[in-house]
C-alpha positions in Angstrom: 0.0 0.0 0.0 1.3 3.5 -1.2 1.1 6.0 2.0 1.2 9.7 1.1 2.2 11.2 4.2 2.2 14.8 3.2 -1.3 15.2 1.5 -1.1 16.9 -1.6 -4.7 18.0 -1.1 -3.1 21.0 1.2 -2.4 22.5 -2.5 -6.7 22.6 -2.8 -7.6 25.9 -1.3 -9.2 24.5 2.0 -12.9 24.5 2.0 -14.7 28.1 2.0 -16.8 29.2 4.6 -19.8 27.1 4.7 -21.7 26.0 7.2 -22.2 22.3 8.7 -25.2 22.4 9.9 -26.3 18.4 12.1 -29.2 16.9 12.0 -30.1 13.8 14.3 -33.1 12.7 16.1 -34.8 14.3 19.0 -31.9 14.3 22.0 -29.1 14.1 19.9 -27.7 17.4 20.7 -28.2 17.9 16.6 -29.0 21.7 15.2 -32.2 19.6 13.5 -34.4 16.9 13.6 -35.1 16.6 10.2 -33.3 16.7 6.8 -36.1 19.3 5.0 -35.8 21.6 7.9 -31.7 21.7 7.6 -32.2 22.2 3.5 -34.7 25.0 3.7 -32.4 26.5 6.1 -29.3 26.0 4.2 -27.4 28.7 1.8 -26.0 27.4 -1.1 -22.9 25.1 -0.8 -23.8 24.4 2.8 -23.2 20.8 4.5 -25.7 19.0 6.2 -24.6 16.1 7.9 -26.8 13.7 9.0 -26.7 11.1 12.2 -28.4 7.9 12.2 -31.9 7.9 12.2 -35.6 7.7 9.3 -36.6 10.8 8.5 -39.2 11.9 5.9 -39.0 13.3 2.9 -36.9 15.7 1.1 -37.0 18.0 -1.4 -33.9 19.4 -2.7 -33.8 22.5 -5.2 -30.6 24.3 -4.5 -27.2 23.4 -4.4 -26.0 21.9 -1.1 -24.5 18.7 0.7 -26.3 15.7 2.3 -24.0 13.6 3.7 -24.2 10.6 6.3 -22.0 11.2 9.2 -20.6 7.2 8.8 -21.7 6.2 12.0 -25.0 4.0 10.8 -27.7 4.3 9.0 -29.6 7.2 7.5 -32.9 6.6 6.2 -34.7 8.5 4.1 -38.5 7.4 4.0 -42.2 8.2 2.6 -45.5 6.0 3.5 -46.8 7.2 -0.2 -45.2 9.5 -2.9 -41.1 9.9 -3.7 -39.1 10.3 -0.3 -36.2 12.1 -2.4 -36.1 14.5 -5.1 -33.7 16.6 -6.6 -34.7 19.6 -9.2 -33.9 22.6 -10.5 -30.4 22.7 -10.0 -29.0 25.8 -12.0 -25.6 25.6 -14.7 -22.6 25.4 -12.8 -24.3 24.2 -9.2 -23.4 20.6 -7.6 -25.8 18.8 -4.9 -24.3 15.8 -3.4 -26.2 13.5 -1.4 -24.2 10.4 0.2 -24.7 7.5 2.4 -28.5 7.2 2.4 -31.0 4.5 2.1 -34.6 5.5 0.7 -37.6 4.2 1.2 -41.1 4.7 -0.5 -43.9 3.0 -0.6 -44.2 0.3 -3.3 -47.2 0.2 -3.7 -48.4 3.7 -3.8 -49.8 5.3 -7.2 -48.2 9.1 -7.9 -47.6 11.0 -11.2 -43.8 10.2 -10.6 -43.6 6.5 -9.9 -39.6 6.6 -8.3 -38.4 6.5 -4.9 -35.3 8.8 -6.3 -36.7 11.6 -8.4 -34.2 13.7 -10.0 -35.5 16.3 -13.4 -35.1 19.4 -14.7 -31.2 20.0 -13.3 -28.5 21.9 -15.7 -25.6 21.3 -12.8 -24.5 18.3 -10.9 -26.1 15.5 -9.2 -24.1 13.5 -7.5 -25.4 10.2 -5.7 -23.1 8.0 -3.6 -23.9 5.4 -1.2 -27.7 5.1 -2.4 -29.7 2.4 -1.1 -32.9 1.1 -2.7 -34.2 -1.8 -1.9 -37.7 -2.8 -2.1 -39.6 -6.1 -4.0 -41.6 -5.1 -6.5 -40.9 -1.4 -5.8 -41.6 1.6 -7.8 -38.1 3.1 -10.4 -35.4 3.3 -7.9 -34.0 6.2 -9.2 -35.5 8.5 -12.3 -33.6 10.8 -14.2 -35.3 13.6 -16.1 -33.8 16.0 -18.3 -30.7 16.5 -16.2 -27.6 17.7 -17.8 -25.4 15.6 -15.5 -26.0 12.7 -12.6 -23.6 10.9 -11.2 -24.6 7.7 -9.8 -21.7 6.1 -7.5 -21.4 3.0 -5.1 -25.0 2.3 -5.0 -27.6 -0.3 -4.8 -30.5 -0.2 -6.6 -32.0 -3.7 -6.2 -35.3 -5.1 -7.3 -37.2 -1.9 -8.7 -39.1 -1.4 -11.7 -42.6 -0.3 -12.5 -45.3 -0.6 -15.3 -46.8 2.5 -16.3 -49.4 1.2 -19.0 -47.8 -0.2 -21.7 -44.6 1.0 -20.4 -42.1 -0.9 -18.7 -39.7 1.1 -16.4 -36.4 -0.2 -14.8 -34.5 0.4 -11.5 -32.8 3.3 -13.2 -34.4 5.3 -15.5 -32.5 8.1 -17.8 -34.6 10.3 -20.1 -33.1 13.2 -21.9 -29.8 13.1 -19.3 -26.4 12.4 -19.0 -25.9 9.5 -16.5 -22.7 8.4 -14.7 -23.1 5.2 -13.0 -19.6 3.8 -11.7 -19.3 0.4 -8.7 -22.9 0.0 -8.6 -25.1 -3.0 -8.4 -28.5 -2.6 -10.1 -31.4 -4.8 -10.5 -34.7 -4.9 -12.3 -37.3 -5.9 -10.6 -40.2 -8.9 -10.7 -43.3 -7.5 -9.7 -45.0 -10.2 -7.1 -48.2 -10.7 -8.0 -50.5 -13.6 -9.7 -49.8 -11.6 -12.7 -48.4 -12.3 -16.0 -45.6 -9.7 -15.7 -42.3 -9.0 -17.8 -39.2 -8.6 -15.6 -38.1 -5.1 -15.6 -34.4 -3.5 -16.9 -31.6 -3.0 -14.7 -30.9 0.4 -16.5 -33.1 1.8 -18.9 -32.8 5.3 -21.0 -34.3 7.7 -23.7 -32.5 10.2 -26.0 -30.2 10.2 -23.3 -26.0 9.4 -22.8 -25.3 6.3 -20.7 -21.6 5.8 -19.0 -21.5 2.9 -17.0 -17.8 1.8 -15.2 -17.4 -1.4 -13.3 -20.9 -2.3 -12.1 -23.9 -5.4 -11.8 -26.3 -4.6 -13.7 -29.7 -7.4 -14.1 -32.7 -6.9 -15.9 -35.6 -8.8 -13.8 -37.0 -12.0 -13.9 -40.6 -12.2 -15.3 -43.4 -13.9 -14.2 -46.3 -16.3 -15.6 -49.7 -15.7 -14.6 -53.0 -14.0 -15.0 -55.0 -12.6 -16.9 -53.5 -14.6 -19.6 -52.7 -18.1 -18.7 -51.7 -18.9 -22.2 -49.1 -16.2 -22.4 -45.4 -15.6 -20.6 -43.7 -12.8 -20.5 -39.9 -12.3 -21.0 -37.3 -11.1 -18.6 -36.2 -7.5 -18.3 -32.8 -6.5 -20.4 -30.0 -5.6 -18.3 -29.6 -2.3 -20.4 -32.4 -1.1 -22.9 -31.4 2.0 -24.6 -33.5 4.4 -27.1 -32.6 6.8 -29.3 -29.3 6.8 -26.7 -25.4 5.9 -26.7 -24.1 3.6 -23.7 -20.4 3.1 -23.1 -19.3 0.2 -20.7 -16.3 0.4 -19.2 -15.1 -2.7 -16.8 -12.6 -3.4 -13.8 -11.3 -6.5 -12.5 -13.0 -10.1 -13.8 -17.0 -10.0 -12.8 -18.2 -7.1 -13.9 -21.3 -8.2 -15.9 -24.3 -7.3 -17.9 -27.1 -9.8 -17.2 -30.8 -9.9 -19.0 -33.5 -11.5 -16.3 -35.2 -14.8 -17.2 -38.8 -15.1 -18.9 -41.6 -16.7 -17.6 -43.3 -20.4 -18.2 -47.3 -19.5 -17.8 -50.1 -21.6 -16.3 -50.3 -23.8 -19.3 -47.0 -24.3 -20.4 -46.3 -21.1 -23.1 -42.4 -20.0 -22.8 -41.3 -16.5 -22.4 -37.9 -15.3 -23.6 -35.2 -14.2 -21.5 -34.1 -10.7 -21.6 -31.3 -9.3 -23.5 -28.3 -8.1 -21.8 -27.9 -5.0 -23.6 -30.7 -4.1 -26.4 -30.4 -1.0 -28.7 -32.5 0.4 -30.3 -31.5 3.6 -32.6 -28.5 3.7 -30.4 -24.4 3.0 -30.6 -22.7 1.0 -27.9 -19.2 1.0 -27.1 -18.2 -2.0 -24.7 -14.8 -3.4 -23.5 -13.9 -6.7 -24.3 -13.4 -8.0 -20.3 -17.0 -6.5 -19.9 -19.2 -10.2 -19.4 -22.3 -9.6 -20.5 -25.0 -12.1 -21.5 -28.8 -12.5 -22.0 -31.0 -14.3 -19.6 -32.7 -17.8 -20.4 -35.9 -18.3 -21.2 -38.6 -19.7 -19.0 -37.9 -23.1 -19.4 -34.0 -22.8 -19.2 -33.1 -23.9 -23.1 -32.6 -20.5 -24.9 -30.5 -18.0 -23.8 -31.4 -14.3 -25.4 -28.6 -12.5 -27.0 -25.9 -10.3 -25.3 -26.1 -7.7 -26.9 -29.4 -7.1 -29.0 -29.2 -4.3 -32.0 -32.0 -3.3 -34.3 -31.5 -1.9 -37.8 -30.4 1.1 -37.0 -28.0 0.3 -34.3 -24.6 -0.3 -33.8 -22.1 -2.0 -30.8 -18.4 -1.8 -30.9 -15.8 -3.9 -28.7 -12.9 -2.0 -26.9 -10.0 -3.8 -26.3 -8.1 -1.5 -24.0 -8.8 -1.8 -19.9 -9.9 1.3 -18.4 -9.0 2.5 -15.2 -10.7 2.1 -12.4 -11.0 3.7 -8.6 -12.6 2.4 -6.0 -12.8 4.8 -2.6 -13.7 4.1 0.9 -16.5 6.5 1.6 -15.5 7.9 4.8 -12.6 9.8 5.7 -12.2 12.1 9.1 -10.4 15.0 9.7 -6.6 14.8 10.3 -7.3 10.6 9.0 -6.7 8.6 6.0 -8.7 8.2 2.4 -8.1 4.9 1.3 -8.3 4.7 -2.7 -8.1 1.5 -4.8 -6.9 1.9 -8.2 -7.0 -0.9 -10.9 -6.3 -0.8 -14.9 -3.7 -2.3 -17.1 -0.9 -4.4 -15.5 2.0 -1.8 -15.5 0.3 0.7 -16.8 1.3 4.3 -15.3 -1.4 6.0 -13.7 -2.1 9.8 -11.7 -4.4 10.4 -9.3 -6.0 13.9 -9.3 -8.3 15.7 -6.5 -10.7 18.2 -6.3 -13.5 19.5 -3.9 -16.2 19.6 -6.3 -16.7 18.3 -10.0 -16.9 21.0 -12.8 -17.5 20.9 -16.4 -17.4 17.7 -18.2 -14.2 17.7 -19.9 -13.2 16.1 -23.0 -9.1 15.9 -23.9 -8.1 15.0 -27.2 -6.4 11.4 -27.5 -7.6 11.0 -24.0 -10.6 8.4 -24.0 -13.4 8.9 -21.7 -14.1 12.2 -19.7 -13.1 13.9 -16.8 -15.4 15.5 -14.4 -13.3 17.3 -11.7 -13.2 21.3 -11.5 -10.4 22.3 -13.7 -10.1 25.3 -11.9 -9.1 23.4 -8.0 -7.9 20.2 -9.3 -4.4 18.8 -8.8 -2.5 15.9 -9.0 -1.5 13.8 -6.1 0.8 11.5 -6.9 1.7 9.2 -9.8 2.8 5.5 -9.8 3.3 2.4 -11.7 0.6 -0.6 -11.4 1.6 -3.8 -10.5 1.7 -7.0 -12.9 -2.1 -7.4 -11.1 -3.0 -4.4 -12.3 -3.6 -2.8 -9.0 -2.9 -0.7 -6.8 -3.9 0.5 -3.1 -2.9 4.2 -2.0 -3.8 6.0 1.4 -4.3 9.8 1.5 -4.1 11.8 4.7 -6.7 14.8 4.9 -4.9 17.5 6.9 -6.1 18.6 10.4 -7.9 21.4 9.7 -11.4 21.9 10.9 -12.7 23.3 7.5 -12.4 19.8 6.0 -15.2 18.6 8.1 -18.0 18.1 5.7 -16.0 18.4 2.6 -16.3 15.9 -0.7 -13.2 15.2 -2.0 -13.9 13.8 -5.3 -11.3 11.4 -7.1 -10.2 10.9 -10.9 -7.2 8.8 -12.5 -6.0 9.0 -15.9 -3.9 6.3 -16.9 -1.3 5.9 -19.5 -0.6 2.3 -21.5 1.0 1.7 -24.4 0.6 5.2 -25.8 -2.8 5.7 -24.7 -4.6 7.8 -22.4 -7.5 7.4 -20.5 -9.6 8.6 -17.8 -11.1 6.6 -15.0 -14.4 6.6 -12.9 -14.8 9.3 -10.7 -15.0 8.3 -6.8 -16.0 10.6 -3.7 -15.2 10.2 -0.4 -17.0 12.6 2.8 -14.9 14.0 5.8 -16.6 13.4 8.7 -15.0 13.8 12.5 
């Protein structure tokens, strides 16, 4: 492991003058005792940091910081309706939320079917540590015409909805930019008597998909009513309309995964799902990506891996892109532990900033970068090993202003005259 003793992140100015404000429940010695109370009192760029506890909803609409102290767990729930949205974030304007699990009710019926609701953003969205779980749950998390989300180090397991004749999956990106790096995503099966298709893992619109090292399932479908005659097929692991989807991998596992179709009441097979299916769109995938289609109901036909229509296309990469992998918690005069993984001896430079910033696209440089040009710097550089990894340790300096502060993380590593950026990662500063 690579210890940096003297943290290069002293170079970042240190954190300007924004408040913390605490929130905990009722005895804690917290400023509140809820999280909507601490965002309607917040100014913009402010921290809220959150000890364990439910709370109810929250509404977010300008930019600040919700972020899990790291001591259990924060919950975030709604008995009917979205517990968590995020909207109207103005160009130029970050809200991160971290280390939160949401809750909504499954089984209520709103005009916005999601337990995460994010729409109508022209900054940054940044989700880390997001927790969704819930059998036959509503969209985990919906995306609507925001210009950038990050999605990082989450769970999104089991969600989907039908909407008509719509299917929706666990994520759900419509005229967005999405980000999703170390996540594991699944589409749901809906459990009722009914003949119901499995739902996508990730599924977007006229939209711009960037997916780095994660699980992502379609769901399995099931065979039932009001048609005993008919089966339905399992959910793909990505559908994509009118989009383009990159898929960028990390160490062996990483895999794409359509769910399994249906066998109904009288014996009619439904197909599996596709792991990735196009449609109008372009896909760009790297070779040590596994992906694969699920089986149908009877377990004899497996669906393709990647499905294209007419006017689609899917190219292989044959490169390894970088990867980081962060601990999500750091503390004030401690440690940030970082995991780094790409091509066996491949050189590789870690750079830090305090917020993200314009996506940036280099020439010869595949992939983007997302850190603010303006406060980023480099930390160190090094060599990988002949595994391809690497482990490095960051110490946060003991300065009070850290507390509350995201450091957000980006490699860019060079191999055999190539360049190209990794994943970005984010790790909080708690005490």
């Amino acid at each position: 492991m690579k210890l940096l003793t003297t943290l290069a992140l002293v170079l970042l100015c240190a954190p300007t003058a924004a408040a913390v404000l605490t929130v905990g429940p009722p005895g804690s010695g917290a400023q509140f005792t809820d999280i909507q109370d601490a965002v309607d009192a917040a100014a913009p760029n402010d921290v809220i940091l959150v000890q364990p506890g439910t709370y109810g909803p929250v509404t977010v609409t300008k930019p600040v910081r919700i972020e899990g102290d790291g001591t259990g767990d924060v919950i975030v729930a709604v008995a009917v309706g979205v517990a968590l949205v995020v909207e109207s974030i103005g160009p130029g304007e970050e809200v991160v939320i971290s280390s939160v699990e949401v809750q909504a009710n499954p089984l209520s019926f709103n005009p916005f079917p999601a337990s995460i609701l994010v729409r109508n953003n022209q900054g940054t969205v940044v989700l880390r540590g997001i927790r969704v779980d819930h059998p036959s749950s509503e969209i985990g998390v919906e995306i609507i015409r925001s210009d950038r989300v990050l999605l990082l180090f989450s769970e999104i397991l089991e969600a989907g909805t039908r909407n008509g004749a719509t299917v929706g999956g666990a994520v759900v990106a419509v005229l967005s930019e999405v980000w999703i790096a170390g996540c594991e995503i699944t589409g749901g099966s809906l459990l009722t008597p009914f003949n119901e298709p499995g739902r996508p893992g990730v599924q977007v619109a006229s939209s711009a998909l960037h997916v780095w090292r994660s699980t992502v399932r379609g769901g399995d479908a099931l065979g039932g009513l009001p048609d005993p005659f008919a089966a339905a097929a399992g959910g793909s692991g990505v559908d994509a309309q009118d989009s383009t989807v990159v898929l960028y991998g990390g160490p062996p596992g990483d895999h794409v995964r359509g769910g399994q179709g249906a066998v109904s009441y009288f014996g009619a097979n439904g197909a599996g799902g596709p792991g990735v299916d196009l449609r109008n769109s372009s896909a760009r995938i790297q070779q040590d990506v596994s992906i694969g289609g699920g089986f149908d109901g009877l377990g004899t036909t497996q669906a393709p891996a990647v499905q294209l229509d007419a006017t689609s296309t899917s190219t292989t990469e044959t490169r390894i892109f970088p990867t980081l992998i962060a601990f999500p918690h750091a503390v004030v005069g401690g440690g940030v532990l970082l995991g780094a993984d790409g091509t066996p001896f491949g050189t590789q430079t870690v750079f830090a900033s305090l917020d993200t910033g314009p996506t940036t696209t280099l020439p010869g440089v595949e992939a983007m970068g997302v850190l603010n040009p303006v406060s980023v710097v480099a930390l160190t550089t090094y060599t990988l090993s002949f595994t391809g990894n690497q482990n490095l340790v960051f110490l946060v300096p003991p300065d009070p202003a850290f507390l509350g502060a995201t450091l957000f993380f980006q490699a860019v590593e060079a191999s055999g005259g190539e360049l190209a950026f990794s994943n970005p990662a984010l790790v909080t500063v708690t005490l």
